[in-house]
Every structure is written in structure tokens, then in C-alpha cells.
C-alpha positions in Angstrom: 85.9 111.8 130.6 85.3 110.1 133.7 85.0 106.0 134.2 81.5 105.3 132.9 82.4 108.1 129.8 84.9 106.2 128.7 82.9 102.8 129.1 79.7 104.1 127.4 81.4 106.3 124.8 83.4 103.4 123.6 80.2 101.1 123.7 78.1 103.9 122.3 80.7 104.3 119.2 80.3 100.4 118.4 76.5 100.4 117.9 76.1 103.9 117.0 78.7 104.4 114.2 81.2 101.3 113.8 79.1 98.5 113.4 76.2 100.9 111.1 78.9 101.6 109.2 81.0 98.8 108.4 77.6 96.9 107.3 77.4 99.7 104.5 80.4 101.1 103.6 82.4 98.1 104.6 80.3 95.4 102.7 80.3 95.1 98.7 76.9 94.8 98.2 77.1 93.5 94.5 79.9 90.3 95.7 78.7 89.8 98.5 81.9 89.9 100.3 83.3 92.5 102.9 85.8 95.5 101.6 89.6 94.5 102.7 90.6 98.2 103.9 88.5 102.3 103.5 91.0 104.8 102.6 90.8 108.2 105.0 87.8 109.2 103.0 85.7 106.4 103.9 86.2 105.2 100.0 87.0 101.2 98.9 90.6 100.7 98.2 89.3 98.0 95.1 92.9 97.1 94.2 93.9 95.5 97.0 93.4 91.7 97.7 90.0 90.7 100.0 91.9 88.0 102.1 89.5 85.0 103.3 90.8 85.7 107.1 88.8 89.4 107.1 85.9 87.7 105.7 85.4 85.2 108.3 86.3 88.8 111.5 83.4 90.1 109.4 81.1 87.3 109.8 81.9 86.7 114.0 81.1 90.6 114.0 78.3 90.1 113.1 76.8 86.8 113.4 77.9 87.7 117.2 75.9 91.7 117.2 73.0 89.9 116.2 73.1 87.0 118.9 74.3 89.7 121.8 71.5 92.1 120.7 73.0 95.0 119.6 72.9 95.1 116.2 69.7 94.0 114.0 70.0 91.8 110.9 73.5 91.0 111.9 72.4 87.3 111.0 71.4 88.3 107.6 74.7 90.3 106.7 76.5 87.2 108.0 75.1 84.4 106.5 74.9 86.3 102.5 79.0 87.0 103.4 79.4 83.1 104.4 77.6 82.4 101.7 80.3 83.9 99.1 82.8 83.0 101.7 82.2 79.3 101.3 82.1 79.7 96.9 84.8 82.5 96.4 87.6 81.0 99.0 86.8 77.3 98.7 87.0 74.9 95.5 83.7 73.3 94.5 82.7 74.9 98.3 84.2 71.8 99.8 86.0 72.8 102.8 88.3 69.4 102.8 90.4 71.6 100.2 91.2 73.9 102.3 90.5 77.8 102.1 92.4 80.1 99.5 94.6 83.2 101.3 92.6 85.8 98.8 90.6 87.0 95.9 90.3 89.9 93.6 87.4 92.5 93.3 86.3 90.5 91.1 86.1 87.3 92.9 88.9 85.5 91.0 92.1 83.8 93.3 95.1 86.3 93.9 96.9 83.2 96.3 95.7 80.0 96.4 98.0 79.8 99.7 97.1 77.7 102.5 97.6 79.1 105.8 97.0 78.2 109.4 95.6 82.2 110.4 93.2 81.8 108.0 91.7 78.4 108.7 91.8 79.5 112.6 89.6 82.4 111.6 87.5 80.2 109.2 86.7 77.9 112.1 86.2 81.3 113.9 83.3 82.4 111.7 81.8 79.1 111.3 80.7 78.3 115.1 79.7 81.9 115.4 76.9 81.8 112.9 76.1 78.3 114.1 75.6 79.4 117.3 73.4 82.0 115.9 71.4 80.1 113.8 71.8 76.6 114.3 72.4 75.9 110.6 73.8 72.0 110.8 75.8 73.0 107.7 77.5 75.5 109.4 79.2 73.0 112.1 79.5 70.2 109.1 81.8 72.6 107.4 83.5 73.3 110.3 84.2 69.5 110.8 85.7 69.5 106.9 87.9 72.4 107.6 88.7 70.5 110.8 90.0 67.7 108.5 91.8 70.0 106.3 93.5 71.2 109.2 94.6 67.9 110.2 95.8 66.6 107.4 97.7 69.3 106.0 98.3 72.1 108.6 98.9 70.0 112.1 102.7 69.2 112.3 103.1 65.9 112.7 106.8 65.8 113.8 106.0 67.9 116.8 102.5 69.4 117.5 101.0 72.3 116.7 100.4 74.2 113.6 102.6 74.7 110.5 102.6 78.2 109.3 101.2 77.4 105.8 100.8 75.0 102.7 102.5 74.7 100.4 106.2 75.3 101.5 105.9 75.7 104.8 108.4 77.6 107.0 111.0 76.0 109.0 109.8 77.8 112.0 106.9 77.8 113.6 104.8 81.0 115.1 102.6 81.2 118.0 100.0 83.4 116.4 98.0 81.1 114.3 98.0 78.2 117.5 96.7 81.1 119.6 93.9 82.2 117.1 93.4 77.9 116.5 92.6 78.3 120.3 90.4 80.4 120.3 88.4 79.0 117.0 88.3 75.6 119.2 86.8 77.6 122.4 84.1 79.1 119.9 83.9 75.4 118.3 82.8 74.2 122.1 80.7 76.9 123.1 78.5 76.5 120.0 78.7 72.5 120.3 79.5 71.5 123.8 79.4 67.5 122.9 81.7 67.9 120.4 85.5 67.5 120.4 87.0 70.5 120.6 87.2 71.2 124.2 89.8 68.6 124.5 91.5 70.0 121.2 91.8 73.6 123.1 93.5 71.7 126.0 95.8 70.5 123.3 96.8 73.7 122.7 97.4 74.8 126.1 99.1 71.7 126.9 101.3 72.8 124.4 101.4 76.5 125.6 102.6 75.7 129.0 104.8 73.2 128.2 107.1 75.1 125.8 105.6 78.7 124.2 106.0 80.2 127.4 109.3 80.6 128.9 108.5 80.7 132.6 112.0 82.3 133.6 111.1 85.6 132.4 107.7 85.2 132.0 107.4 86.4 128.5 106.2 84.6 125.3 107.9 84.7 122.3 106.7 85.0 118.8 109.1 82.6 116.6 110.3 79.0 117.5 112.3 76.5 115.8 110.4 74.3 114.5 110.2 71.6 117.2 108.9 74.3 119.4 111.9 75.2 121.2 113.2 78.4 121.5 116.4 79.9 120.8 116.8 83.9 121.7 119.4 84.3 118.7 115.9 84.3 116.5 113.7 86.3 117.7 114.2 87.6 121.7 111.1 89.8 121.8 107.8 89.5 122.7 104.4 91.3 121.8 102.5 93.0 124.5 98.8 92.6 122.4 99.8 88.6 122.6 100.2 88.7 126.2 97.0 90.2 126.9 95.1 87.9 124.2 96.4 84.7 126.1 95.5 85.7 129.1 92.0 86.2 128.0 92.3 82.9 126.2 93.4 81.2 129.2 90.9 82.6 131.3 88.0 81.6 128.6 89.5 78.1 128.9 88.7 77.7 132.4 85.5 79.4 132.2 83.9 76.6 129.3 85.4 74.3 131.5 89.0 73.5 130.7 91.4 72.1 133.2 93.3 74.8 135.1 96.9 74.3 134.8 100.0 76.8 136.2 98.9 80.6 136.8 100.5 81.5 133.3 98.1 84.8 132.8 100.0 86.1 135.8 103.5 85.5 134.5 102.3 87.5 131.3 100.2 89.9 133.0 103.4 91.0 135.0 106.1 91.2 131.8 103.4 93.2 130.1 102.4 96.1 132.4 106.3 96.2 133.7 107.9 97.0 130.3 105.1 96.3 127.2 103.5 100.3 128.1 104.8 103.8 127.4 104.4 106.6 129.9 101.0 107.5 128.4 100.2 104.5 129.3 100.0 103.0 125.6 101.0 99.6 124.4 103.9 99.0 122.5 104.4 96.9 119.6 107.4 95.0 120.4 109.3 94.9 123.0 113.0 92.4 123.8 113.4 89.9 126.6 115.9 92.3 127.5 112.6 94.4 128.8 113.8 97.1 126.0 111.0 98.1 123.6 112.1 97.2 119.7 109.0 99.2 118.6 107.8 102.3 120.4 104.9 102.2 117.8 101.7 101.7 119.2 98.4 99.8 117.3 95.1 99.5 117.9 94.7 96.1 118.3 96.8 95.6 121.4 94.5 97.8 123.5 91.4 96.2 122.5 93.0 92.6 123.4 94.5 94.6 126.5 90.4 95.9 127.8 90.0 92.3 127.7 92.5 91.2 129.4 91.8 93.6 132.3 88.4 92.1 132.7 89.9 88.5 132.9 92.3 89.6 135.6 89.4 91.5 137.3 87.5 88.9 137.6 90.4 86.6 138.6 90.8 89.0 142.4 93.4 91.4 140.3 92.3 94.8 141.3 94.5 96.1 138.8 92.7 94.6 136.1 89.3 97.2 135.9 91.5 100.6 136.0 93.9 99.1 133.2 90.6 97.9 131.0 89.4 101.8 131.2 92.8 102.8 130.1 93.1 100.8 127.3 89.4 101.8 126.6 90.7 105.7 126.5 93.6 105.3 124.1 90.9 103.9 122.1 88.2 106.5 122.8 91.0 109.7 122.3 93.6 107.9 120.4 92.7 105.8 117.6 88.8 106.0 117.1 89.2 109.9 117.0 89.6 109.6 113.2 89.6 109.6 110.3 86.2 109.7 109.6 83.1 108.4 112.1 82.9 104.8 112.3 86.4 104.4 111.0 89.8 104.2 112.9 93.9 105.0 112.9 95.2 101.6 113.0 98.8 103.0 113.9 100.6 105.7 115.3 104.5 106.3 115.1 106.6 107.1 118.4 105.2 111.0 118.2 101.8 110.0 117.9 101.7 110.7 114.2 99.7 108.1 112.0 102.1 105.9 110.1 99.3 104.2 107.9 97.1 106.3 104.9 94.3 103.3 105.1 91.5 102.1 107.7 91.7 98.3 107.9 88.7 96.0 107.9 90.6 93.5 110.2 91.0 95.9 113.3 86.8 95.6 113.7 87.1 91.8 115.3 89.3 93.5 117.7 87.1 96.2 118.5 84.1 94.0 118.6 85.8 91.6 120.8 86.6 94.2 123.6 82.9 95.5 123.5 81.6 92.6 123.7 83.9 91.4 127.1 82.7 95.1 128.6 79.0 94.2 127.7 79.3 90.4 129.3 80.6 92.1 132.2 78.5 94.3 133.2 75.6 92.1 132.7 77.1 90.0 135.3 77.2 92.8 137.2 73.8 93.9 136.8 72.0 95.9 138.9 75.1 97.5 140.4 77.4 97.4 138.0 80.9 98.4 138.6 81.3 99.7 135.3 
């Protein structure tokens, strides 16, 4: 394939087969609630729990299809599934209680856990349909699960997110305060006067200040729980995370957030020095001795990496359009080539052999995310597109 092959075939398999797909066979009609995982048949696997964080990927899918044009009745699909989302996860659909980790089949609770991913995704969902539809219910729950969040999620001792309620860990992840992030960017897009701009400079306030360890560039995944960080714990970093914070931290800026230090180019230089195989293929963990811990690769990474290359594209790295059209290849010839059309191989061993037996619902916010950064950017670059 050449450049635009790989561009259109990947955008051609989102609105041709993924998202078609997924809205059938991925969305139990009957509960109104999207299927947790397909096994390689393109079958429900019915025994395993529906967690409230693939609900809400589900709804941004396709709350945000519908509002970029590609995908009709996305709206529809999006508001029945918040619909359940709000009764099934929430009790007496009051979102000040906070939103339960998962449910049966049949709707009943499987964990009434707490957890900061969750509520990030939750807040996610909700100012993607609003900005769809303008629903002032939508951004009223949003603001409940907003208090929620502050009263029993924000660490109090020392910033940021704890992992979960109840028992919380004693150390603290950068995951969930990424995905919190991005949830507040979403929050201000859909309701500029709002808050939450100033909440997402919280966060990379918080970022700069001490997830990042400036000396060697890299970002760690576990911290102590006053945020510092000790390389006896956990000395490795994720390349996938890199690449989603720099597209974070370039969305900041672009919605208007104050630019700080040139962090995307710290991580941007870790992850293309020692975060890719030969082929060219991200891998899943890698030590801040620049060693890879995990030659295995998933999909998610290249997705978050196609954005990423956009970001730094746009940002004067020349770099940055080549490496998105890799990462859109490995997805093209790697992970999209089965099991079944529409579906996907989440992950791949260090031979290239598929180390999971299941396709999971979870990966389509990832997929969905890096079509939708292609589409945005050749719009922008419309007529003579560079893509």
C-alpha cells in the first residue's frame, strides 16, 4: 500500500465495517447495553461482566460518528445505551453515588467498586452526547459525577486521583488522571463557560510537576502515594502512554490551556528511541533502563501513537506524519486483518502470534479516536491535503 492506501483503507474499514458492526453485533439489543468482548466468531461471550467503563467508549463512539458525520443514527444508539447506562450502573440513577465497576447479562451488579477509570470514562460519554445533542441532563449528570469524584475519588492528602473506593491502594497510577484529563478537555469543549478548563490545567500542573521525570524523559506508571516516585516500584514506562499525553497535551493547548515546558518532546524522544521494535511496532512495556520488559505488542498503542504523530506534525515535527502512517499500517496489516471483518486481534506475542482467543469492545474508542484525529486533519488540510 502506498500513503493514501493506508490512510483511506484504515478510514474506509471504520465506516464501512467497524462501526456497522459494532452497532449490531456489538450492542444487546434486548438490555440496551453494549456486549463486553465477540469471541473469534463474531459471537457474545454472555458470561463475562459488561463493565460501566466500555459502556461509556461505546457511547463517545458513537455519540461522536454521529456529530463528525460518518456514521447515521449514532445519536440514537448512544442515547438508548446512556439511557441503561445511567439505571444499570447508577443507584436510583443518581450519579452523586457514584458509578458501579460492572453488571451481569442480566443487568444485576457483579462489583459495586468504585473506581477512578471508570468515572473518567463516565464523564467521557457524558459531554460527548451533550455536545451532540444538547440534552441539559446530560451536563447536570456530569456535574453529579463531578461531585462524586470530589468527594470520594480526589486525594485529599496530595492531589490527584485515588485508584478506587472502597479500599483504595496505597499507590497511586497515572492512568485514570490521564483519562480524568481527557474527560475534563471533552467537559470544556462541550461547555466552554464551565469549569473544567481550569480542572484540566490541574491535572497538567500536576503532570509536569512530578509524573514526569524530566531526567530521562520517561513517565512512569506507579507512584507512591504522594506522587513521588521511587524506581524500586515500578522503573518502566508504557510507550501507548507516551503517545496519549502528548496528544493530551497538545489538545490542552489547542482548547486554550496554558502552555507550560515542551513535555511532548521529552516523551516523544524516549518513545521512538527504545518503545518500537524493528518492524517498527510498539511495545508494551519497556524499563527506564531503555530495555523492553514486554516485547508484546497491542493495538491500542498504535492507535494513541497515529495520534500522536498528528500532534507532533502539526507542532513543526516532520517526523510526526510518516510515524502516524506507520502506526496506521500495523493497524491496517497487523491487527485489523482478523478475525472476522469489523473485528480485531487485540494482541500479538513476540512472534506475531495472537496471545488472546477474544475481540474486546474496549479497543473501538481507540480505533475511533485515531480516525477521528486523521479525519480533523485532513479537513484542515482541505483542498490539498497532505494526507
Amino acid at each position: 500500500m502506498d500513503r493514501i492506501d493506508h490512510i483511506q483503507g484504515y478510514q474506509k474499514r471504520i465506516c464501512e465495517e467497524i462501526l456497522p458492526f459494532w452497532a449490531e453485533a456489538g450492542f444487546d439489543r434486548d438490555g440496551g447495553v453494549f456486549r463486553e468482548r465477540l469471541d473469534f466468531s463474531g459471537q457474545d461471550c454472555p458470561t463475562v461482566p459488561r463493565r460501566a467503563m466500555v459502556q461509556a467508549r461505546q457511547i463517545y463512539v458513537y455519540s461522536a460518528a454521529d456529530k463528525d458525520g460518518v456514521f447515521r443514527n449514532g445519536a440514537d444508539l448512544a442515547d438508548r445505551a446512556m439511557h441503561s447506562f445511567l439505571r444499570l450502573y447508577l443507584d436510583d440513577n443518581d450519579p452523586r453515588a457514584g458509578f458501579a465497576f460492572s453488571i451481569d447479562a442480566t443487568g444485576n451488579r457483579v462489583s459495586q467498586v468504585r473506581d477512578s477509570y471508570t468515572h473518567a470514562f463516565a464523564l467521557f460519554s457524558l459531554a460527548s452526547l451533550y455536545q451532540l445533542t444538547g440534552e441539559k441532563r446530560l451536563l447536570s449528570a456530569a456535574e453529579l459525577t463531578l461531585q462524586f469524584v470530589d468527594r470520594h475519588l480526589v486525594c485529599k492528602d496530595h492531589g490527584g486521583l485515588l485508584d478506587r473506593q472502597p479500599s483504595p491502594e496505597t499507590v497511586k497510577r497515572q492512568n485514570p488522571l490521564m483519562h480524568f484529563l481527557e474527560a475534563c478537555l471533552a467537559l470544556h469543549e462541550a461547555a466552554p463557560d464551565g469549569p473544567y478548563l481550569e480542572r484540566a490545567e490541574s491535572v497538567v500542573r500536576l503532570f509536569e510537576s512530578r509524573l514526569l521525570q524530566w531526567g530521562i524523559g520517561a513517565l512512569p506508571e506507579i507512584f507512591a502515594a504522594d506522587w513521588s516516585f521511587d524506581p524500586a516500584v515500578a522503573a518502566y514506562f508504557e510507550p501507548g502512554h507516551h503517545f496519549e499525553w502528548i496528544w493530551l497535551l497538545d489538545r490542552f493547548r489547542r482548547l486554550g490551556g496554558r502552555a507550560g515546558a515542551p513535555a511532548e518532546e521529552r516523551l516523544w524522544e524516549l518513545a521512538l528511541a527504545c518503545g518500537l521494535d524493528a518492524r517498527g511496532r510498539c511495545y508494551d512495556s519497556v524499563g527506564l533502563d531503555r530495555r523492553p520488559l514486554e516485547r508484546s505488542t497491542r493495538l491500542w498503542p498504535h492507535t494513541e501513537g497515529a495520534k500522536a504523530g498528528v500532534a507532533r506534525f502539526a507542532a513543526g515535527e516532520a517526523q510526526g506524519l510518516s510515524f502516524c502512517e506507520q502506526m496506521l499500517q500495523s493497524l491496517n496489516e497487523l491487527f485489523l486483518a482478523g478475525p472476522f471483518a469489523g473485528g480485531w486481534i487485540d494482541r500479538f506475542d513476540a512472534n506475531l502470534e495472537p496471545s488472546v482467543d477474544h475481540v474486546p469492545a474496549s479497543s473501538l474508542y481507540h480505533l475511533y479516536g485515531a480516525f477521528r484525529e486523521v479525519h480533523r486533519f485532513r479537513a484542515r488540510q482541505a483542498p490539498q491535503a497532505v494526507l
